[in-house]
C-alpha positions as a Markdown table, in Angstrom:
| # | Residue | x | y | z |
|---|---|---|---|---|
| 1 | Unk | 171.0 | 90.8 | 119.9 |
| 2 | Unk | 170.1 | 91.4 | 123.5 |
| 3 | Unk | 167.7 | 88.8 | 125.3 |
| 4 | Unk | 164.4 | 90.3 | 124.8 |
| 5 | Unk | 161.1 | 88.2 | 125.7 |
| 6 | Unk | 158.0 | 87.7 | 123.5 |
| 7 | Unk | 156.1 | 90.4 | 125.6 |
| 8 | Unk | 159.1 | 92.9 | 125.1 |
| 9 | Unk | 158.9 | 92.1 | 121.3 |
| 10 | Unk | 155.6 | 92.8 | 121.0 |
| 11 | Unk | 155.8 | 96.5 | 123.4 |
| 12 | Unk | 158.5 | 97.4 | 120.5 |
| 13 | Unk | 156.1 | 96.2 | 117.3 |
| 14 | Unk | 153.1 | 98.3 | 118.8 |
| 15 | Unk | 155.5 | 101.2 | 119.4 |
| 16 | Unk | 156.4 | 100.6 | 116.0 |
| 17 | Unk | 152.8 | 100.7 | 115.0 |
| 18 | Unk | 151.8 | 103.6 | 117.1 |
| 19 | Unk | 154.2 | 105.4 | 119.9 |
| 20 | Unk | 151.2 | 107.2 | 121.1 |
| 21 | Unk | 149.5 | 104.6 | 122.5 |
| 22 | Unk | 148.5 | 104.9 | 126.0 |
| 23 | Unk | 149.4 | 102.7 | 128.5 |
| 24 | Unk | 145.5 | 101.3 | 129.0 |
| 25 | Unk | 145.9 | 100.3 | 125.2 |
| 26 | Unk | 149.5 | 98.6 | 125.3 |
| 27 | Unk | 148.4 | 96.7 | 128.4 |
| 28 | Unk | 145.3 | 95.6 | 126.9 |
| 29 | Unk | 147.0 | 94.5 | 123.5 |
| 30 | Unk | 149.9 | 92.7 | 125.0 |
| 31 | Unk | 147.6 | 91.4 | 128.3 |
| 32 | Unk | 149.6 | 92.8 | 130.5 |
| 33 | Unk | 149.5 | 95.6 | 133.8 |
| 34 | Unk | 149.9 | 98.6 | 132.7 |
| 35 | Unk | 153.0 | 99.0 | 135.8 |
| 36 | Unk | 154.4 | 96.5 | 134.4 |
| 37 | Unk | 154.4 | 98.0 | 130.5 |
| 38 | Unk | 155.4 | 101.2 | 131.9 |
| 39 | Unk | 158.7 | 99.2 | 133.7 |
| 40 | Unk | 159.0 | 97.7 | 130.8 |
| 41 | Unk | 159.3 | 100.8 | 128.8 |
| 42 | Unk | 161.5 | 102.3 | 130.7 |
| 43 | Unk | 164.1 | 99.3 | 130.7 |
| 44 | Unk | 163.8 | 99.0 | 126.7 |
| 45 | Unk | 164.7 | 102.9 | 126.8 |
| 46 | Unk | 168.0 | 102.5 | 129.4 |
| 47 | Unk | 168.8 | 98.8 | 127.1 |
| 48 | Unk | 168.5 | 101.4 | 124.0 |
| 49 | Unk | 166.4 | 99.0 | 122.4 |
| 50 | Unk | 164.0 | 102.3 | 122.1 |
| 51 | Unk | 166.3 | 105.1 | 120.5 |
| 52 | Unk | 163.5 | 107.7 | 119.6 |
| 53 | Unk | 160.3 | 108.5 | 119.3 |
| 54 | Unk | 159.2 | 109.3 | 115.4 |
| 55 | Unk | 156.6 | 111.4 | 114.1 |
| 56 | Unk | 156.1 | 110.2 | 110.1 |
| 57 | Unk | 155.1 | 113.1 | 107.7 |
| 58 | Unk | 154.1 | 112.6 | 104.2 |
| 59 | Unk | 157.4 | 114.1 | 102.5 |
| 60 | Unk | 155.2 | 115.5 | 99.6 |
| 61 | Unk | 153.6 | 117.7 | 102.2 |
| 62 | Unk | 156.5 | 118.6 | 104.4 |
| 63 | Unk | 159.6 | 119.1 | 102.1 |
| 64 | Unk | 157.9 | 119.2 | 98.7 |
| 65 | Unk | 159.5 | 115.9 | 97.7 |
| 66 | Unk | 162.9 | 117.1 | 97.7 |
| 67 | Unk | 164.2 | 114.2 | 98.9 |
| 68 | Unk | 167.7 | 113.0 | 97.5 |
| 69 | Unk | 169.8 | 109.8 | 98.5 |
| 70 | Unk | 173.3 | 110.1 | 98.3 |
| 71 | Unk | 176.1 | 107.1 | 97.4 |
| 72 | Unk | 179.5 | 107.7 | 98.1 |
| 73 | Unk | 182.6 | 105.3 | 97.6 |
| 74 | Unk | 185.3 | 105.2 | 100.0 |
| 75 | Unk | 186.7 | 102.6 | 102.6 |
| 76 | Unk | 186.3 | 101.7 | 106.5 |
| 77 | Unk | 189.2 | 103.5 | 107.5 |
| 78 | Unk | 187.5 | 107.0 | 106.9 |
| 79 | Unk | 185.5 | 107.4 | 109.5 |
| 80 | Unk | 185.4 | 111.2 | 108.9 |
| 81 | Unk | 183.1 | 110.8 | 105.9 |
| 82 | Unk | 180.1 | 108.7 | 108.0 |
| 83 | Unk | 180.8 | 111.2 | 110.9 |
| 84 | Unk | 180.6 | 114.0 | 108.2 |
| 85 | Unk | 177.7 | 112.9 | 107.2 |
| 86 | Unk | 175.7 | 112.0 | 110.6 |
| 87 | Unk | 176.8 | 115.9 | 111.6 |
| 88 | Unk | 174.3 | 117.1 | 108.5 |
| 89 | Unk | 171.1 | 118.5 | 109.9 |
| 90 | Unk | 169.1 | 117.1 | 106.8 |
| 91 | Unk | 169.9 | 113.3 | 107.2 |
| 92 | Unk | 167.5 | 110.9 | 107.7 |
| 93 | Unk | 169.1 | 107.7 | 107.4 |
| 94 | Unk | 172.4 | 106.0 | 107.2 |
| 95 | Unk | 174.0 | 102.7 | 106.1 |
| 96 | Unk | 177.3 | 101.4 | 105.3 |
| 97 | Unk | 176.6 | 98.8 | 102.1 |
| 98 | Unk | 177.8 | 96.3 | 99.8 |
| 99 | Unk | 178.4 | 96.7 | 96.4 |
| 100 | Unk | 180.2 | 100.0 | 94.2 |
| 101 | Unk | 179.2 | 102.3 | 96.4 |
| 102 | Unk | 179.9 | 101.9 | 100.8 |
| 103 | Unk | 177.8 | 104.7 | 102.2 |
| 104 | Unk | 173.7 | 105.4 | 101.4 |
| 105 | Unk | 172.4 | 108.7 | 103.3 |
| 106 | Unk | 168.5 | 109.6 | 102.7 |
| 107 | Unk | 168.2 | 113.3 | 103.2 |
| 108 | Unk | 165.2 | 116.1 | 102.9 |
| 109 | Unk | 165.3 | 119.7 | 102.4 |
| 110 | Unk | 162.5 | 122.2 | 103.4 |
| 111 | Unk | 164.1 | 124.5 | 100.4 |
| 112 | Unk | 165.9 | 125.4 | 98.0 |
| 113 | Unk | 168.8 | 126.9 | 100.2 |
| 114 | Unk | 169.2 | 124.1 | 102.0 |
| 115 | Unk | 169.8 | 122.0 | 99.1 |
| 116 | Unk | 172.3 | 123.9 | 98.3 |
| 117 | Unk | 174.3 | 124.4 | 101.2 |
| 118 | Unk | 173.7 | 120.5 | 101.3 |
| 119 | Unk | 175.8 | 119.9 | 98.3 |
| 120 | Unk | 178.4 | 122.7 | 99.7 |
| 121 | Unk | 178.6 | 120.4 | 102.5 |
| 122 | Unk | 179.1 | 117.0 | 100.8 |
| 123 | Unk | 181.7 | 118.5 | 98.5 |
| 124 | Unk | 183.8 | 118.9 | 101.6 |
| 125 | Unk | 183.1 | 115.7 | 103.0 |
| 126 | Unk | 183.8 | 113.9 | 99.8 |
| 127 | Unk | 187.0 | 116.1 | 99.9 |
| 128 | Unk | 188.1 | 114.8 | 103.3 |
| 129 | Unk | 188.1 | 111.3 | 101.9 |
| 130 | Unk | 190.0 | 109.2 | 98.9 |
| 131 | Unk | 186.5 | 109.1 | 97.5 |
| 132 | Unk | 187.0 | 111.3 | 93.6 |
| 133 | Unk | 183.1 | 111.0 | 93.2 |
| 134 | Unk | 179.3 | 110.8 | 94.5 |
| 135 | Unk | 176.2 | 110.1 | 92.9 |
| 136 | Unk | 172.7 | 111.4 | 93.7 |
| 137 | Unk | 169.4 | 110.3 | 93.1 |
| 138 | Unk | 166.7 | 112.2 | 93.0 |
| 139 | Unk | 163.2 | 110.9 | 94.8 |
| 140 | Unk | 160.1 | 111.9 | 93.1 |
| 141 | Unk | 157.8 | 110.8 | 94.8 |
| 142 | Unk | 157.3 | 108.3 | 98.3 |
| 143 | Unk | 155.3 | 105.6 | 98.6 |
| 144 | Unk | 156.3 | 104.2 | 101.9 |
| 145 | Unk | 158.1 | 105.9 | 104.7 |
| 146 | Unk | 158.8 | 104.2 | 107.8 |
| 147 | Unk | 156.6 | 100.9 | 107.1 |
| 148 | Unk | 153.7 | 103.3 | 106.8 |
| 149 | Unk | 152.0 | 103.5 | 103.6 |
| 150 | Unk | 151.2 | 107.1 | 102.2 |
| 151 | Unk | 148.2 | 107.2 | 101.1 |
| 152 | Unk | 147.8 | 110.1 | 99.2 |
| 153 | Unk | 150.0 | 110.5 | 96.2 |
| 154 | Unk | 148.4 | 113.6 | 94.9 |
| 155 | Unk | 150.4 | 115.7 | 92.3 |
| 156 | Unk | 150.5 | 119.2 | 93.3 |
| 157 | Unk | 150.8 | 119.0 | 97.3 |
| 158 | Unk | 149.7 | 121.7 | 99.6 |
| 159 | Unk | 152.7 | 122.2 | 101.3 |
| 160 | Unk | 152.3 | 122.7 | 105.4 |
| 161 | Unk | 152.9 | 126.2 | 106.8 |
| 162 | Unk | 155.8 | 127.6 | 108.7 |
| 163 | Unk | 153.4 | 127.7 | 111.6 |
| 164 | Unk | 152.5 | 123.9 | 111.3 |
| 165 | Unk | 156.1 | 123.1 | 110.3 |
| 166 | Unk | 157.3 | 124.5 | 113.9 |
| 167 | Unk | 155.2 | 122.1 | 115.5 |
| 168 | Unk | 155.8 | 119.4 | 113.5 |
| 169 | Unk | 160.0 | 119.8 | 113.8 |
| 170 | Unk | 159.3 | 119.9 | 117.8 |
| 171 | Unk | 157.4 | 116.6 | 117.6 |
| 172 | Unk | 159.7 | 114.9 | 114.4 |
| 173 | Unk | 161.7 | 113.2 | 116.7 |
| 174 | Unk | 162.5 | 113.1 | 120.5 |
| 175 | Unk | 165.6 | 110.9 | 122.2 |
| 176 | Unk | 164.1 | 109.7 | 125.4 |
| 177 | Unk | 165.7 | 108.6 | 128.8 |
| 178 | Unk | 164.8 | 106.2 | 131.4 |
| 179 | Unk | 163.5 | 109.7 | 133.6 |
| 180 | Unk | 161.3 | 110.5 | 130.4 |
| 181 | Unk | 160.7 | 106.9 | 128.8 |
| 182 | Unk | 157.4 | 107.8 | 127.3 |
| 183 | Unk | 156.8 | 110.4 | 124.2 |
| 184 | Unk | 156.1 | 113.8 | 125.0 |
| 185 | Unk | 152.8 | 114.8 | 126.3 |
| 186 | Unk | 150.9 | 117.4 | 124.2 |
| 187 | Unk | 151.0 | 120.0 | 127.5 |
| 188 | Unk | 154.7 | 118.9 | 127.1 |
| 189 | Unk | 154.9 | 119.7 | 123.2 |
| 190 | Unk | 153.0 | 123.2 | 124.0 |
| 191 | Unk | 155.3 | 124.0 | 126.5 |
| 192 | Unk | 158.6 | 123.6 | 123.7 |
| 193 | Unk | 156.7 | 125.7 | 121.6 |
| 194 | Unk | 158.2 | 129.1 | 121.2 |
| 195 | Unk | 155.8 | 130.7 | 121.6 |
| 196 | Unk | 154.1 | 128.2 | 123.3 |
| 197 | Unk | 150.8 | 127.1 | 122.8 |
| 198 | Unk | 148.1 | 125.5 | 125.3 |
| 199 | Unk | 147.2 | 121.8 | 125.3 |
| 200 | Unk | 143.9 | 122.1 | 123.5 |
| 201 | Unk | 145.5 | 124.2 | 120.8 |
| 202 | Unk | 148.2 | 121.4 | 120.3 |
| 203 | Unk | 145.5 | 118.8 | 120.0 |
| 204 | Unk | 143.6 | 120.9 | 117.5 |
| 205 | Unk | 146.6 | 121.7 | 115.5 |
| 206 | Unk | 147.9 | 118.3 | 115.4 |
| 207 | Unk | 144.6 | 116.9 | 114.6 |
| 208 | Unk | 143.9 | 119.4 | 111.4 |
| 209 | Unk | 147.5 | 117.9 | 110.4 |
| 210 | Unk | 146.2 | 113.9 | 110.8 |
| 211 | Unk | 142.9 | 114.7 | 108.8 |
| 212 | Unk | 145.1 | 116.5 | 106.1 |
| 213 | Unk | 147.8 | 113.2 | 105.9 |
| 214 | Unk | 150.4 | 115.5 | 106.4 |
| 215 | Unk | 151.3 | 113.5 | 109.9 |
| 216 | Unk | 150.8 | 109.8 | 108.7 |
| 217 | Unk | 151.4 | 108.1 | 111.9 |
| 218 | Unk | 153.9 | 107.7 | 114.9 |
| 219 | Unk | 156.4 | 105.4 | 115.4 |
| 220 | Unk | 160.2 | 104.7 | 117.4 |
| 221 | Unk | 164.0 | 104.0 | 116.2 |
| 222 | Unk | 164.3 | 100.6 | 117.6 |
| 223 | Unk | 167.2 | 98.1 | 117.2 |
| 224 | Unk | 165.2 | 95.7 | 114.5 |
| 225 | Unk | 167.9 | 93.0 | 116.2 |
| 226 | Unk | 165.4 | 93.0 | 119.0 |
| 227 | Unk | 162.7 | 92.2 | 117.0 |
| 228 | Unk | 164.1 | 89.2 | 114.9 |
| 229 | Unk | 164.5 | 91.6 | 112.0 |
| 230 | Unk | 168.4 | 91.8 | 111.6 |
| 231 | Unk | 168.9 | 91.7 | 107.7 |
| 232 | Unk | 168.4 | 94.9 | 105.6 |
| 233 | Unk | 168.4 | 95.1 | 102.1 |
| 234 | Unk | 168.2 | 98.3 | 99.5 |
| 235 | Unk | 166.5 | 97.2 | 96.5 |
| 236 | Unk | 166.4 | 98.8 | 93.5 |
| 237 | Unk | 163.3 | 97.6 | 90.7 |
| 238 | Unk | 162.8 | 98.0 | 87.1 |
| 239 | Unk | 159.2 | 97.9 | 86.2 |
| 240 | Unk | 157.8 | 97.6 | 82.8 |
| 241 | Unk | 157.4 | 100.9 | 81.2 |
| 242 | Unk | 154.0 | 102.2 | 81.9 |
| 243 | Unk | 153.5 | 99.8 | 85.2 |
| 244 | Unk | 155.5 | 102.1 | 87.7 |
| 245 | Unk | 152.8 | 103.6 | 90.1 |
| 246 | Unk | 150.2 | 99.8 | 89.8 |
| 247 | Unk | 153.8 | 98.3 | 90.9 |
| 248 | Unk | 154.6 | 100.5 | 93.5 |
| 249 | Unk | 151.4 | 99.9 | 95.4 |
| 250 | Unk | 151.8 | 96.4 | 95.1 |
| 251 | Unk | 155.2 | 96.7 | 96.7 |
| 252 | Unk | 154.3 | 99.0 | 98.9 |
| 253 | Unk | 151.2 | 96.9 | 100.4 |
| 254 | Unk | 154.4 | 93.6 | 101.4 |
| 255 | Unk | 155.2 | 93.5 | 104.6 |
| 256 | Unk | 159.0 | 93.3 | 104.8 |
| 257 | Unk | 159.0 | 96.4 | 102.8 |
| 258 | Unk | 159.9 | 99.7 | 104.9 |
| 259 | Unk | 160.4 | 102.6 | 102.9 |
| 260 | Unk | 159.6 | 102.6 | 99.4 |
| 261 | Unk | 160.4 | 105.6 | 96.9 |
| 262 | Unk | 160.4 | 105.8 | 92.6 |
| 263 | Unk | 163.3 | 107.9 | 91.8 |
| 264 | Unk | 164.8 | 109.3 | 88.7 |
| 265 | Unk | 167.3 | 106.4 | 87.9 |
| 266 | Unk | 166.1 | 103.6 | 85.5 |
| 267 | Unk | 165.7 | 101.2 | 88.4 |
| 268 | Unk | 162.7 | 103.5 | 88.9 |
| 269 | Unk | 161.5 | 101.9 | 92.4 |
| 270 | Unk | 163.9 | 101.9 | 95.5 |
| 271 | Unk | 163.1 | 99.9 | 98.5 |
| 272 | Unk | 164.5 | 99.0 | 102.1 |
| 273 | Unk | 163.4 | 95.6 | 102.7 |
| 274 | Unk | 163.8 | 94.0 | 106.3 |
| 275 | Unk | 163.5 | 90.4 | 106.8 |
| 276 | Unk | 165.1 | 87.8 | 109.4 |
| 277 | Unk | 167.4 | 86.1 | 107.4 |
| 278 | Unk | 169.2 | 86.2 | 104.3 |
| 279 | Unk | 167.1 | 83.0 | 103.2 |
| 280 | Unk | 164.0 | 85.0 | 104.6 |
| 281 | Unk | 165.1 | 87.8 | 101.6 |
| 282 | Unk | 165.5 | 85.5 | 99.2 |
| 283 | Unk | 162.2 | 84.0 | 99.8 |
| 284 | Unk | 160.9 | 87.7 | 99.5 |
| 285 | Unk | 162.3 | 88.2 | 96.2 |
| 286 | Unk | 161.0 | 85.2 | 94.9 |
| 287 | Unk | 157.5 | 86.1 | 95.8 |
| 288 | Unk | 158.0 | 89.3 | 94.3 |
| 289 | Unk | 159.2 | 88.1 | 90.6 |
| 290 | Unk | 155.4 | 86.7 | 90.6 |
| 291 | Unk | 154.6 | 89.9 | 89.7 |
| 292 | Unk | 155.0 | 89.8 | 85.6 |
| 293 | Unk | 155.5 | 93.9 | 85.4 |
| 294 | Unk | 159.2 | 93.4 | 87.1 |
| 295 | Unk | 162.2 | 92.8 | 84.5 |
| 296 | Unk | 164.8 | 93.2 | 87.0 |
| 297 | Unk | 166.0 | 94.2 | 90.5 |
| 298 | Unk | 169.4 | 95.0 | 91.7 |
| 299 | Unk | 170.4 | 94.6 | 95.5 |
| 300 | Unk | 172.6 | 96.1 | 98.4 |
| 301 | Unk | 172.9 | 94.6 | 101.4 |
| 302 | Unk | 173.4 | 96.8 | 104.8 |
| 303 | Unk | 176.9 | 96.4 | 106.5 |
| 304 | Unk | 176.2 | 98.9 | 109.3 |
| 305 | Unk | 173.1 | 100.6 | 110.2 |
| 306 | Unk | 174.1 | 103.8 | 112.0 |
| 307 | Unk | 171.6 | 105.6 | 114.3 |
| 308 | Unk | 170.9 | 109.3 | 113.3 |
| 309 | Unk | 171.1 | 111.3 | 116.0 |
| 310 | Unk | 167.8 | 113.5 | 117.9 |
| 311 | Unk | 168.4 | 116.9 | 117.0 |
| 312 | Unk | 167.2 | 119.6 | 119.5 |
């Protein structure tokens, strides 16, 4: 963990909160000048404890729920399977973890065709390794994406169009440097629009897509070390038949939890849980078991945490 102040901490939890806040509002929730937040910034972004800038969709909306996580078994020394992997345009997330499988990928899927060429794609990653199998687990349906809640879990989604969808892929997620520390400016977004569209159109466009839920809210890639977050768990939960979606918005509304999906397995509920400590997790889980609808819960520790790369 790098040596990161109170004030630096808290730059990173509002980012977290909101990566479109202007400087007037940073300095005014962490009470300082807004120079010295801007400085600040741009020494967080050259430290890399700022990787990217995140725009947070409601998956439902954006890639009709097909979402699929992917376990694979295979062993340190292939490092051709994680690179593989992180070369896959689809890929959200990746983590090396503990238990019968070693690597977790979240991925999503615009369409069909995709999917497919996804699974093309895995059978020759699998094949460059000792690995003989993979399992996937279907998402149904998200709950939590990015520690913000979704709050509309409706059952037959509008999906965005392929005009909204270009803007929304040029906003998803942008890498930025210590000459562009700060997210990009809607004159900036028009201007990476092909073809590209003025500032007020961006702002009415983007607007029409907060209204709708489809963007749920803006966030960063940070290095959770920074923040006194360093432990992540993936936890699976079985619910009492019947209790699935009152249980999910229980778990969803906890704090430590990040990203929260039900799935098709019988451990219905899957959840990344941060937390500062192994102890801290334990104290989590313990809290959660209050809950009388849970029978059981299974968990997988994070060995390595790998950063998805920005995609241009």
């Amino acid at each position: 963990m790098q040596n990161i102040t109170e004030s630096e901490q808290r730059i990173l939890w509002q980012l977290m909160k909101n990566s479109r806040s202007s400087l007037a509002t940073l300095s005014e929730k962490i009470g300082k000048s807004r120079n010295w937040v801007a400085r600040t910034i741009r020494k967080l972004v050259r430290n890399r404890s700022i990787l990217a800038y995140v725009t947070v969709f409601d998956p439902a909306q954006v890639y009709a729920e097909r979402n699929t996580i992917l376990l694979i078994k295979t062993n340190p020394r292939e490092l051709d399977v994680s690179t593989g992997l992180l070369e896959m345009s689809e890929l959200e997330s990746l983590d090396g973890i503990s238990g019968d499988h070693s690597l977790l990928g979240l991925f999503r899927f615009r369409g069909s065709g995709t999917f497919v060429q996804f699974l093309d794609n895995v059978d020759q990653v699998v094949a460059m390794s000792r690995a003989d199998k993979y399992q996937l687990v279907q998402v149904l349906t998200t709950y939590k994406t990015h520690g913000f809640k979704i709050e509309s879990q409706s059952i037959r989604p509008q999906l965005v169009s392929a005009k909204d969808w270009d803007l929304m892929r040029t906003i998803y997620r942008q890498a930025p440097s210590e000459e562009a520390p700060f997210p990009l400016s809607q004159s900036e977004i028009g201007d990476r629009m092909e073809p590209c569209l003025s500032q007020p159109a961006i702002s009415k466009a983007t607007r029409r897509l907060e209204e709708r839920g489809a963007i749920v809210g803006y966030s960063a890639d940070i290095g959770f070390a920074d923040i006194g977050l360093p432990i992540k768990f993936f936890l699976q939960i079985k619910p009492t038949p019947g209790t699935i979606a009152p249980t999910a918005q229980m778990v969803s509304m906890i704090d430590e939890v990040w990203d929260l999906h039900r799935t098709s397995e019988d451990y219905s509920l899957f959840a990344t849980v941060r937390t500062d400590s192994v102890d801290g997790y334990n104290q989590f889980l313990r809290r959660l078991y209050m809950n009388e609808d849970i029978l059981d819960t299974q968990s997988q520790i994070s060995l390595e945490e790998w950063f998805v790369p920005v995609r241009s």
